[in-house]
C-alpha positions in Angstrom: -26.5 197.8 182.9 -28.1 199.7 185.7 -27.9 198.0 189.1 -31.2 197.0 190.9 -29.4 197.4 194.4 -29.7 200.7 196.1 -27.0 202.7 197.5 -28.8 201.4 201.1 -28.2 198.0 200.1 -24.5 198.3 198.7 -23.6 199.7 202.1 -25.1 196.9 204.2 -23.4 194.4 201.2 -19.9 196.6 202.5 -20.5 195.9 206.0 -21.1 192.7 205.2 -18.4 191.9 203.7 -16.3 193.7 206.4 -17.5 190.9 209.1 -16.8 188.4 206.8 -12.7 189.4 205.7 -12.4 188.9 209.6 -13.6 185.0 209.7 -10.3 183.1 210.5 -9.3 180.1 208.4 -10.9 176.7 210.2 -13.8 179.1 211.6 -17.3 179.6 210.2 -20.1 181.9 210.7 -23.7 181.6 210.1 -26.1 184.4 208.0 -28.0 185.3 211.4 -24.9 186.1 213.4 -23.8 188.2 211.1 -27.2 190.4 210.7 -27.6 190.4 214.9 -23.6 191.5 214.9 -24.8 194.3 212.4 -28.1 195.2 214.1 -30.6 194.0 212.0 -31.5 190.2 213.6 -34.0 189.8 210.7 -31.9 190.3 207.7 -30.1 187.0 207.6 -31.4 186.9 203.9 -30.1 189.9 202.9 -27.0 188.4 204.5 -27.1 185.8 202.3 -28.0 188.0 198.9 -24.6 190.1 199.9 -22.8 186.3 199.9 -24.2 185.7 196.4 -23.0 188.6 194.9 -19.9 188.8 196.3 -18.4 186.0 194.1 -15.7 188.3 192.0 -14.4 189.1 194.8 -11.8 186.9 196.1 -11.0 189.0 199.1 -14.0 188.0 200.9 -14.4 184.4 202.4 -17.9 184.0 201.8 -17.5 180.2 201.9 -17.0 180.7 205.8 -21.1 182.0 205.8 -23.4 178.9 206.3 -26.9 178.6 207.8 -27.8 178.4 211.6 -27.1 174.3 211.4 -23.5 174.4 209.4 -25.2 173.9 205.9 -24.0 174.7 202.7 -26.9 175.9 201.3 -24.8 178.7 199.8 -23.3 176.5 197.5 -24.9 176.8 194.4 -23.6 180.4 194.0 -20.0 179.2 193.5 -18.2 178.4 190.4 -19.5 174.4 190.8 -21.7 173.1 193.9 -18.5 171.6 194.9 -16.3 174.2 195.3 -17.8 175.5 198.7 -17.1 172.3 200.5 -13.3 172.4 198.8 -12.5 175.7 200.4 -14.2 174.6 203.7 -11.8 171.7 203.5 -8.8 172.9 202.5 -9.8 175.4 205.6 -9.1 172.3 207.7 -12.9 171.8 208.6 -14.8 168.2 207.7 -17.6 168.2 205.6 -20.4 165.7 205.3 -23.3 165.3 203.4 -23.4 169.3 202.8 -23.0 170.2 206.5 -20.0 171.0 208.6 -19.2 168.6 211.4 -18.8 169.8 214.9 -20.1 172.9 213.5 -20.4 174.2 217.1 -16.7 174.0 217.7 -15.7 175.2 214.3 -18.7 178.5 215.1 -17.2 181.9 214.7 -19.5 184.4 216.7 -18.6 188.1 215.4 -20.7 189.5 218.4 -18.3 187.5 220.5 -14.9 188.2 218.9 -14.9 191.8 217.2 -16.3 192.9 220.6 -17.5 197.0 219.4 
């Protein structure tokens, strides 16, 4: 099967997935700080489409990527809708109603912490 993704898009998916392998356990990061950290603010989506197919690969954390407010609304791309929060728990964090509690405290900022 021939991919749909271009060789453009595989390398953004790479750097992606870079930030991503460097979210500590009990930390979570949101689509948007990941595209500003990269340098392209409006590409949270794409963000989010590298987070979806990244799901064979077990090296990268993507259930530490949530949206701007702490919500899972990644979750239907893993192996059951449940599995997200399960990881996010055994991560240490609290989960409620699909959204991470004291998500400010818990808010890994790679333009913060892999300072370039």
């Amino acid at each position: 099967m021939i991919s749909r993704i271009s060789d453009a898009s595989k390398d953004f998916f790479e750097q992606v997935y870079a930030v991503v392998k460097e979210i500590p356990e009990g930390r979570v990061t949101s689509y948007g700080a990941i595209a500003n950290y990269l340098g392209t603010k409006k590409s949270s989506r794409m963000v989010g489409w590298a987070m979806n197919a990244c799901h064979s690969r077990p090296e990268i954390p993507a259930h530490r990527v949530v949206n701007r407010n702490g919500l899972l609304t990644g979750k239907m791309h893993f192996s059951s809708p449940e599995d997200m929060q399960k990881r996010l728990e055994k991560d240490g964090l609290k989960v409620v109603a699909d959204q991470i509690i004291d998500f400010k405290l818990h808010f890994w900022d790679p333009e913060e912490e892999l300072k370039i």
